[in-house]
RONUBA-627618 format. One record per residue: residue in one letter; residue number from 0; x, y, z of N, C-alpha, C in turn. Coordinates in steps of 0.001 Angstrom, whole numbers, m for minus. Layout:
node resn a	resi NUM	n_c1 X	n_c2 Y	n_c3 Z	ca_c1 X	ca_c2 Y	ca_c3 Z	c_c1 X	c_c2 Y	c_c3 Z
...
REM end
This chain:
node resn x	resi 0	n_c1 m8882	n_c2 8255	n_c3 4468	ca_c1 m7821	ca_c2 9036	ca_c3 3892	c_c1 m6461	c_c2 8784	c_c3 4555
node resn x	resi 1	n_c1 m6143	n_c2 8706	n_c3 5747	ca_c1 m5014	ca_c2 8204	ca_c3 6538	c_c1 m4427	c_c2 6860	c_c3 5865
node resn x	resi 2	n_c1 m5724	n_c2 6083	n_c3 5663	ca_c1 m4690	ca_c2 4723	ca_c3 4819	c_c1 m3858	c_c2 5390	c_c3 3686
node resn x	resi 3	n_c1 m4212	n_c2 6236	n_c3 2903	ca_c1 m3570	ca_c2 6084	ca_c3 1391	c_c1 m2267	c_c2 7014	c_c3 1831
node resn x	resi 4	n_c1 m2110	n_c2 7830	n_c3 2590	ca_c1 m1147	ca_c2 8518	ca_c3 3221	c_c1 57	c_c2 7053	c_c3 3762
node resn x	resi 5	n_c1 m713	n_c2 6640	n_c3 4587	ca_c1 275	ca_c2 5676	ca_c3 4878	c_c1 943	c_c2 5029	c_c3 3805
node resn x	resi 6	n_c1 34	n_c2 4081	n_c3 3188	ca_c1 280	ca_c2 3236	ca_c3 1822	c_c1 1464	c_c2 4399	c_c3 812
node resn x	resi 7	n_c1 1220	n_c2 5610	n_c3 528	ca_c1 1985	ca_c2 6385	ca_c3 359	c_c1 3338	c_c2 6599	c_c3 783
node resn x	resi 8	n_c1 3151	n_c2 6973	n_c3 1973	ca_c1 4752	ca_c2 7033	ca_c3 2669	c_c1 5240	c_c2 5359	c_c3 2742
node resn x	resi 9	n_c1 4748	n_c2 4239	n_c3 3197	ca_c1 5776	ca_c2 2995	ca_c3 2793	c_c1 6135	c_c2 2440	c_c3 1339
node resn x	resi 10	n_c1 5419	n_c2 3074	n_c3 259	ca_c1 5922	ca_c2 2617	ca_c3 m1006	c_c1 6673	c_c2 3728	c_c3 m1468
node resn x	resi 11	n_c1 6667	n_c2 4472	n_c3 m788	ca_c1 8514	ca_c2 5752	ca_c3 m1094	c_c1 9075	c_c2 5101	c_c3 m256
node resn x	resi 12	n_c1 9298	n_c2 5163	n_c3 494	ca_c1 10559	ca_c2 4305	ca_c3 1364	c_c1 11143	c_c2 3566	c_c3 1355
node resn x	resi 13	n_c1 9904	n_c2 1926	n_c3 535	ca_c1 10545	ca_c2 669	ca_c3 m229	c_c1 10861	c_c2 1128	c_c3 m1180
node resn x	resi 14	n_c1 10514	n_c2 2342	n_c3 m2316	ca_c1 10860	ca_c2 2417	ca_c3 m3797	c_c1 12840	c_c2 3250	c_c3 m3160
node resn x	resi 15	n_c1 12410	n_c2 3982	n_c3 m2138	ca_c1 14143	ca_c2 4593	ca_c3 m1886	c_c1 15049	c_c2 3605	c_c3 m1578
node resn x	resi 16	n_c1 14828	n_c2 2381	n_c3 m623	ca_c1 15367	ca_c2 1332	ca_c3 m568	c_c1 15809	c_c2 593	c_c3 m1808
node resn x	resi 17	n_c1 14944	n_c2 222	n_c3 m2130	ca_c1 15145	ca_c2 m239	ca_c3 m3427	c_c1 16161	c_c2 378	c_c3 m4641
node resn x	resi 18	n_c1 15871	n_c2 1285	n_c3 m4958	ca_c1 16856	ca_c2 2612	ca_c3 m5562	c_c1 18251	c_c2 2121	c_c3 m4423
node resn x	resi 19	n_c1 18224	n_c2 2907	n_c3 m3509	ca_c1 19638	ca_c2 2298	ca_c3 m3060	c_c1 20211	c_c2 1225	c_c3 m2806
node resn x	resi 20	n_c1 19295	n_c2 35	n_c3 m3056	ca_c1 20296	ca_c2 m1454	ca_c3 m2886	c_c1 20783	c_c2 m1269	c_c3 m4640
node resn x	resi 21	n_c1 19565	n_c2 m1464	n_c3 m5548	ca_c1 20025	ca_c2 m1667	ca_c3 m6564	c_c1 21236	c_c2 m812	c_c3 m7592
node resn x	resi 22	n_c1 21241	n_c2 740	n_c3 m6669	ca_c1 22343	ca_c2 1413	ca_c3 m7217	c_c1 23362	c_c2 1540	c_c3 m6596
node resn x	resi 23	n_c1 23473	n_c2 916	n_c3 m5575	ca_c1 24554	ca_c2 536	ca_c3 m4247	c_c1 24946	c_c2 m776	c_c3 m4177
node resn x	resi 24	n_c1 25120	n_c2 m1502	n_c3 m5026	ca_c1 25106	ca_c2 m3340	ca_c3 m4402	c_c1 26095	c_c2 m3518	c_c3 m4110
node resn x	resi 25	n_c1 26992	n_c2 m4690	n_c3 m3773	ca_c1 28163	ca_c2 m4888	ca_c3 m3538	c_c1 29046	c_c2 m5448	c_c3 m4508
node resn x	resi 26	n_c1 28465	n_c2 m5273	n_c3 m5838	ca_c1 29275	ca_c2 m5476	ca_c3 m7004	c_c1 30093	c_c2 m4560	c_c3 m7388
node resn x	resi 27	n_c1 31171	n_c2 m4367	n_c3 m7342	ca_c1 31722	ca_c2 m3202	ca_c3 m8405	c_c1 31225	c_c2 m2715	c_c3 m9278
node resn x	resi 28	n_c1 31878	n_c2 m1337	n_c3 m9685	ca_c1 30784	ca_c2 m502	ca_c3 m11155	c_c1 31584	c_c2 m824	c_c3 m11976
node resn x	resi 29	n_c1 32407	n_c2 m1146	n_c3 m11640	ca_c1 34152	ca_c2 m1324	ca_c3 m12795	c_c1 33828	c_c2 m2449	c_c3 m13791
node resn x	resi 30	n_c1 32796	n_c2 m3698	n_c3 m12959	ca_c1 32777	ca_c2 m5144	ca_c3 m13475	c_c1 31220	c_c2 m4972	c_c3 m14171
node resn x	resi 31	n_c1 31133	n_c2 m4242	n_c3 m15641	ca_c1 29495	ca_c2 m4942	ca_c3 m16135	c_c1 29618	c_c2 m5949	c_c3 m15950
node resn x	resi 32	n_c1 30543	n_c2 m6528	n_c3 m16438	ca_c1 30396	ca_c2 m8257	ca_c3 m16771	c_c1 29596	c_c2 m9265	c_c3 m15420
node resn x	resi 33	n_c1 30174	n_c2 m8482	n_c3 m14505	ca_c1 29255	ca_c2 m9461	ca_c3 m13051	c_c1 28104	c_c2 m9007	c_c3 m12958
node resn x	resi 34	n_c1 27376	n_c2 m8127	n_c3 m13635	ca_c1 25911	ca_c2 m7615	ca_c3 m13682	c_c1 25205	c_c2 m8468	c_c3 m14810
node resn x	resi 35	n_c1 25931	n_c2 m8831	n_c3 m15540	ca_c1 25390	ca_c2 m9483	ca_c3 m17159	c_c1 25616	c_c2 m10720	c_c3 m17267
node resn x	resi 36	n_c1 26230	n_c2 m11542	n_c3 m16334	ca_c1 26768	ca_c2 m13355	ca_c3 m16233	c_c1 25548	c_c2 m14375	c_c3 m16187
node resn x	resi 37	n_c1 25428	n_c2 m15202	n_c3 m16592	ca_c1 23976	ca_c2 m15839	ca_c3 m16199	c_c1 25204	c_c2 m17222	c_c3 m15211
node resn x	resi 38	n_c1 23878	n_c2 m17554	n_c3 m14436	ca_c1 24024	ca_c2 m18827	ca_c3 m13994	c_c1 24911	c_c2 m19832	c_c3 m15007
node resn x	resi 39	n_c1 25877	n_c2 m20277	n_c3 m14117	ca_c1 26455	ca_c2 m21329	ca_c3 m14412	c_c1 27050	c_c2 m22188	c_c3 m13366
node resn x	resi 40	n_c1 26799	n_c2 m23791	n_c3 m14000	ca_c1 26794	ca_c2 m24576	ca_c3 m13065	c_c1 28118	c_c2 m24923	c_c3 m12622
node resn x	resi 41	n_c1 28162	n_c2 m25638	n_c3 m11482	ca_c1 29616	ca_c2 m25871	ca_c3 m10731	c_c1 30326	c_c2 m26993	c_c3 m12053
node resn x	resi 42	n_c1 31491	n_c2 m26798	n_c3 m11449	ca_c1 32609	ca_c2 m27825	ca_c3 m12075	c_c1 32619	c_c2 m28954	c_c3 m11563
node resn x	resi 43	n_c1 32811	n_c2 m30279	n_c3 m12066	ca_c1 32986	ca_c2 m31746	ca_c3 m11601	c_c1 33459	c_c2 m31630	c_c3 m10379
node resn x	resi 44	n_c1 35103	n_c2 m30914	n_c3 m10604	ca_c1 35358	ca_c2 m31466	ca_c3 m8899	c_c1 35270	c_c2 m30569	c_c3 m7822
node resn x	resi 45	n_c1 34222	n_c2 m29067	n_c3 m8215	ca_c1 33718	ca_c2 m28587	ca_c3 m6904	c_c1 32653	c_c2 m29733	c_c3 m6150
node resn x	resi 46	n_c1 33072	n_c2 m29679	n_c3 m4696	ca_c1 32105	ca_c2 m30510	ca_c3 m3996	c_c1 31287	c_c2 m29494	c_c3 m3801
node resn x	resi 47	n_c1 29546	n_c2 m30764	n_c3 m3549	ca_c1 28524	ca_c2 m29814	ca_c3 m3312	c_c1 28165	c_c2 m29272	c_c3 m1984
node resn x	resi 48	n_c1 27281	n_c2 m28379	n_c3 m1777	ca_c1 26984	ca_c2 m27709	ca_c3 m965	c_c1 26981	c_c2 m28297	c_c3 610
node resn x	resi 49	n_c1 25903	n_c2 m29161	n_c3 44	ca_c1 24756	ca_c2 m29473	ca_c3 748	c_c1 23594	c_c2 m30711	c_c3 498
node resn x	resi 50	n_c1 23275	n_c2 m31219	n_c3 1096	ca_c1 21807	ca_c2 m32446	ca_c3 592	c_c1 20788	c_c2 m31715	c_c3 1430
node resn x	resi 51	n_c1 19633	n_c2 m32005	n_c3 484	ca_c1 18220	ca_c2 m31117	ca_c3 877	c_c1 17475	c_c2 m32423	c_c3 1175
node resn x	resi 52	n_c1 16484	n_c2 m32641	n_c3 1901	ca_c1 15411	ca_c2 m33122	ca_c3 2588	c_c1 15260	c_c2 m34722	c_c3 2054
node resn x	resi 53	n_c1 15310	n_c2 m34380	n_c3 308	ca_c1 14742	ca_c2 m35348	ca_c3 m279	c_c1 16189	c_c2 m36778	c_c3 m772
node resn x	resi 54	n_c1 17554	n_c2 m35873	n_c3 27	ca_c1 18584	ca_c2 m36919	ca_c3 m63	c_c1 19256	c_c2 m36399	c_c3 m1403
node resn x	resi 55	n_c1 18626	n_c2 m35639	n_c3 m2474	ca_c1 19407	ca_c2 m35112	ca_c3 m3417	c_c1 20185	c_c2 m34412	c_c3 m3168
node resn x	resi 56	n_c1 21742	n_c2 m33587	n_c3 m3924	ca_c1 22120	ca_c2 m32773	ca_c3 m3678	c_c1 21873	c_c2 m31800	c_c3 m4180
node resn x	resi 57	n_c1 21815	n_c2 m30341	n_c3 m3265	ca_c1 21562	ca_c2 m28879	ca_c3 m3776	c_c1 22826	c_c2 m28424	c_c3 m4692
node resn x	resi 58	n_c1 22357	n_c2 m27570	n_c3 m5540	ca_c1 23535	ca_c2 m26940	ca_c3 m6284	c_c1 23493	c_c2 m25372	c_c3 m5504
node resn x	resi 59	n_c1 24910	n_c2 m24942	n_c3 m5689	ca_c1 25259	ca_c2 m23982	ca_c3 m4328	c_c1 24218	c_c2 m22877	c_c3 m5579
node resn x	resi 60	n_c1 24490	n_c2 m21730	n_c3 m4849	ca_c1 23306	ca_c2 m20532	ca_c3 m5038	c_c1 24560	c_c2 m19763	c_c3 m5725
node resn x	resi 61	n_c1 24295	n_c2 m19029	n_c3 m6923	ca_c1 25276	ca_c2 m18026	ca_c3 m7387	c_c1 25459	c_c2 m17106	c_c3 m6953
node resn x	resi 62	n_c1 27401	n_c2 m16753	n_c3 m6982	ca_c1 27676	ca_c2 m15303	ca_c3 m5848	c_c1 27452	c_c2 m14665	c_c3 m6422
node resn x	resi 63	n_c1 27288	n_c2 m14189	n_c3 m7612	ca_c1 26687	ca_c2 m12540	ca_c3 m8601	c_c1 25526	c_c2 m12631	c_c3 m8979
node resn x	resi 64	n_c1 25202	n_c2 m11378	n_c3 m8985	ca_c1 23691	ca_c2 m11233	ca_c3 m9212	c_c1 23006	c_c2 m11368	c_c3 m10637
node resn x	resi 65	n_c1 21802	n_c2 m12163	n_c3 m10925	ca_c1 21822	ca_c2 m12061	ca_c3 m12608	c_c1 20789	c_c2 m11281	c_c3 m12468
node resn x	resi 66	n_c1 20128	n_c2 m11295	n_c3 m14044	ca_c1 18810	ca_c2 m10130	ca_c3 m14492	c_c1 17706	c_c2 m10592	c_c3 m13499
node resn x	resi 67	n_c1 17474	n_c2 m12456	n_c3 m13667	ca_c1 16730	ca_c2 m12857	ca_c3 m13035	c_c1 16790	c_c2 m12578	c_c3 m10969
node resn x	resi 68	n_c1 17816	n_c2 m12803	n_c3 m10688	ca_c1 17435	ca_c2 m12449	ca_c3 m9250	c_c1 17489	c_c2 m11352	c_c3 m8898
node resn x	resi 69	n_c1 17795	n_c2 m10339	n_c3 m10005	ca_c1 17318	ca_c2 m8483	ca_c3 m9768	c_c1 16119	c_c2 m8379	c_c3 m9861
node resn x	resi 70	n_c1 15140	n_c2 m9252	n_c3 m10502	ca_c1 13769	ca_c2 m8707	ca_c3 m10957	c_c1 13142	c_c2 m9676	c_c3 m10031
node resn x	resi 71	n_c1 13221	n_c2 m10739	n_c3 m9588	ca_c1 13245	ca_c2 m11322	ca_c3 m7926	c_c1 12805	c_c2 m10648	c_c3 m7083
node resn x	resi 72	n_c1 13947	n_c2 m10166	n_c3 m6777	ca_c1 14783	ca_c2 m9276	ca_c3 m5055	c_c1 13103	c_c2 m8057	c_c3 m5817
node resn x	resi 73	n_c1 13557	n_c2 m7445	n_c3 m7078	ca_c1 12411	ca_c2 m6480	ca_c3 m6905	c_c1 10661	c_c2 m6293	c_c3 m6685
node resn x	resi 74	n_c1 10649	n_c2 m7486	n_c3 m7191	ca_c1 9135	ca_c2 m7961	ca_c3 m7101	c_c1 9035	c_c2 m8058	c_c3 m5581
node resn x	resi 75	n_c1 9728	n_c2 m9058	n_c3 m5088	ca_c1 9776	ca_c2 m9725	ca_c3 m3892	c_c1 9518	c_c2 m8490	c_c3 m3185
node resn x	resi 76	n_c1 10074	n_c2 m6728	n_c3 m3388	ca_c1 10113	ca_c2 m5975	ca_c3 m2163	c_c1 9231	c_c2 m5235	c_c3 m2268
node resn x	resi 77	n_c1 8808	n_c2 m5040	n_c3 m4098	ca_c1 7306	ca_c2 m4468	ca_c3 m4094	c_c1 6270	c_c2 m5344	c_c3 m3320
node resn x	resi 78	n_c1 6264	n_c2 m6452	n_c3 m3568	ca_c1 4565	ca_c2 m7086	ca_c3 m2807	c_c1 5532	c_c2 m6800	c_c3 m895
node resn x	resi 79	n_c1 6195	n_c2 m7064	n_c3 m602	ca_c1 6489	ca_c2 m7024	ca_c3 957	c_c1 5918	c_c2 m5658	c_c3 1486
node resn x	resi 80	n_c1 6327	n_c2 m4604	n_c3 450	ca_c1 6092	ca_c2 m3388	ca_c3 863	c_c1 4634	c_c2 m3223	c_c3 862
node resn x	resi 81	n_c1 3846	n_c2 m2989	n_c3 29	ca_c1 2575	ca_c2 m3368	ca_c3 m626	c_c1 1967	c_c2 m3938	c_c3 723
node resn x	resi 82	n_c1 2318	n_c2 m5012	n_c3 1003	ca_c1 1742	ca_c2 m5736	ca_c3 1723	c_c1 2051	c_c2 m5208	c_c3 3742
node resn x	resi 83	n_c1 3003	n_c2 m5187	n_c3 3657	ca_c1 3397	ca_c2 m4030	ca_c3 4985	c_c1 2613	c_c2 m2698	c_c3 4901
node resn x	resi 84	n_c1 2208	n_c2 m2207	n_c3 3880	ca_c1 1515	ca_c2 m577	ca_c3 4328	c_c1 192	c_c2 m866	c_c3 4263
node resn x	resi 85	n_c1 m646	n_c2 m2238	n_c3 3464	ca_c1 m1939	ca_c2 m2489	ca_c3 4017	c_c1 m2255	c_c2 m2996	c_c3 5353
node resn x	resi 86	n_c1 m1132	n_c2 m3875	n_c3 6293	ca_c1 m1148	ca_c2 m3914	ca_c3 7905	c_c1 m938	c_c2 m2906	c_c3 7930
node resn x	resi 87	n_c1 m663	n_c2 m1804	n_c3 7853	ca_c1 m426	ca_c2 m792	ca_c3 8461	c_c1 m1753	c_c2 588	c_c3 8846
node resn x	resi 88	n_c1 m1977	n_c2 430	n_c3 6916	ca_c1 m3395	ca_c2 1257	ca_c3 7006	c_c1 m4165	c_c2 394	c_c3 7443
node resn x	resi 89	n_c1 m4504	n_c2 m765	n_c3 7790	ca_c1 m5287	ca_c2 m1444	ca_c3 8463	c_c1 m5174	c_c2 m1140	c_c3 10089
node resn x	resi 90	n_c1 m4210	n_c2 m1345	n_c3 10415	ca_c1 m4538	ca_c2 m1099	ca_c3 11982	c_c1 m4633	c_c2 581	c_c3 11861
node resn x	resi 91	n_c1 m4319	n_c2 1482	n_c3 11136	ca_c1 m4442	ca_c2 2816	ca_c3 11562	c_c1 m6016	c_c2 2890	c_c3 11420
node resn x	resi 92	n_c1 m6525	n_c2 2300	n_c3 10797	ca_c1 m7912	ca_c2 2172	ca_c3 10401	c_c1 m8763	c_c2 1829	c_c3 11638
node resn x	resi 93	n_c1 m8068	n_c2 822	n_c3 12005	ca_c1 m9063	ca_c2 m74	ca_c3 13112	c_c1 m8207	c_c2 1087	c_c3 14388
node resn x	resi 94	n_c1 m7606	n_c2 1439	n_c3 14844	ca_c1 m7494	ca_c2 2301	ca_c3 16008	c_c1 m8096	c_c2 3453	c_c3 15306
node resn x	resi 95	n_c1 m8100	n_c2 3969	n_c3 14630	ca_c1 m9161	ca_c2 5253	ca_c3 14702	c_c1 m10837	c_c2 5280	c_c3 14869
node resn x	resi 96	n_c1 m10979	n_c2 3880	n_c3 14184	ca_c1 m12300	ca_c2 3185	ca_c3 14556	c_c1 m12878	c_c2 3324	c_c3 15803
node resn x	resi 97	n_c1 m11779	n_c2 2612	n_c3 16499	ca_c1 m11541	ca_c2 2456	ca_c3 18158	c_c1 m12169	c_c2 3510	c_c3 18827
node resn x	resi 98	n_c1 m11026	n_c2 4814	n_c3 18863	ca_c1 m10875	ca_c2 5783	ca_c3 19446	c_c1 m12107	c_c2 6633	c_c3 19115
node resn x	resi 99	n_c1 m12704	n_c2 6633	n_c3 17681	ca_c1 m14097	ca_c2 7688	ca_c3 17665	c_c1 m14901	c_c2 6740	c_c3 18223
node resn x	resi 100	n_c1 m14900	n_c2 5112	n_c3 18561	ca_c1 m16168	ca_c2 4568	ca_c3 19108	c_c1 m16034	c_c2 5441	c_c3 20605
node resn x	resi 101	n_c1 m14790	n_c2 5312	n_c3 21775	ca_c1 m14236	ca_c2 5648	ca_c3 22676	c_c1 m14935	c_c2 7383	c_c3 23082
node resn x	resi 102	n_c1 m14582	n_c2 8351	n_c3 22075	ca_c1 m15269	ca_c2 9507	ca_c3 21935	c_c1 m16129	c_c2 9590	c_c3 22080
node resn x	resi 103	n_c1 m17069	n_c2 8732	n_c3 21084	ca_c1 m18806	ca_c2 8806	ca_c3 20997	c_c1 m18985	c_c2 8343	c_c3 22321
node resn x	resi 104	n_c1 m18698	n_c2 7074	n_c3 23002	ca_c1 m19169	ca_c2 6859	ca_c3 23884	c_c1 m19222	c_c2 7626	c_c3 25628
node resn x	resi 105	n_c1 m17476	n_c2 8104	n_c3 25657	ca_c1 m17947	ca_c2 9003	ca_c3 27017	c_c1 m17231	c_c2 10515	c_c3 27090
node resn x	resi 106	n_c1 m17062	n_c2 10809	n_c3 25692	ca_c1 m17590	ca_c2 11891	ca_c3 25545	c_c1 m19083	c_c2 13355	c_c3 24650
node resn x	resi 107	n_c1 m20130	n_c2 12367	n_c3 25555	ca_c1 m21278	ca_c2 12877	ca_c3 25046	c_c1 m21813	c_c2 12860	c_c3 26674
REM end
């Protein structure tokens, strides 16, 4: 029962996080338009970024946020979270394990 408590309290905490990046971002409220822009690629004579591994060049990363890297960023923090409160109920699991083996043993 302690796991689902846990698992409980870290998926309110990521869902409040979450709630406040996504209703807090650093976009203006003034600008829909920078909430609704899709990707678009650089101009001829912006130079690029950067070259990645394979000798190609990277195309730079877009400064506004689209639909796609909102539903990203959100997935991405559901499984992190998700995945942070099962280490979590896991070790609360395995130290309580612990501690009643600890009990049973020298206090009887």
């Amino acid at each position: 029962m302690p796991y689902l408590l846990v698992l409980l309290v870290a998926a309110a905490a990521g869902g409040g996080v979450a709630f406040a990046t996504l209703r807090r971002g650093d976009v203006s409220e003034t600008s829909p338009q920078t909430w609704t822009k899709g990707y678009e690629d650089p101009e001829d004579g912006q130079p690029e970024e950067g070259v990645g591994a394979t000798g190609r060049p990277r195309k730079p990363l877009p400064s506004t946020p689209t639909a796609q890297t909102r539903v990203t960023g959100v997935v991405g923090l559901l499984i992190v979270v998700l995945v942070a409160a099962g280490v979590i109920a896991g070790a609360c699991l395995l130290m309580w394990d612990a501690l009643r083996n600890v009990w049973r043993t020298f206090g009887s």
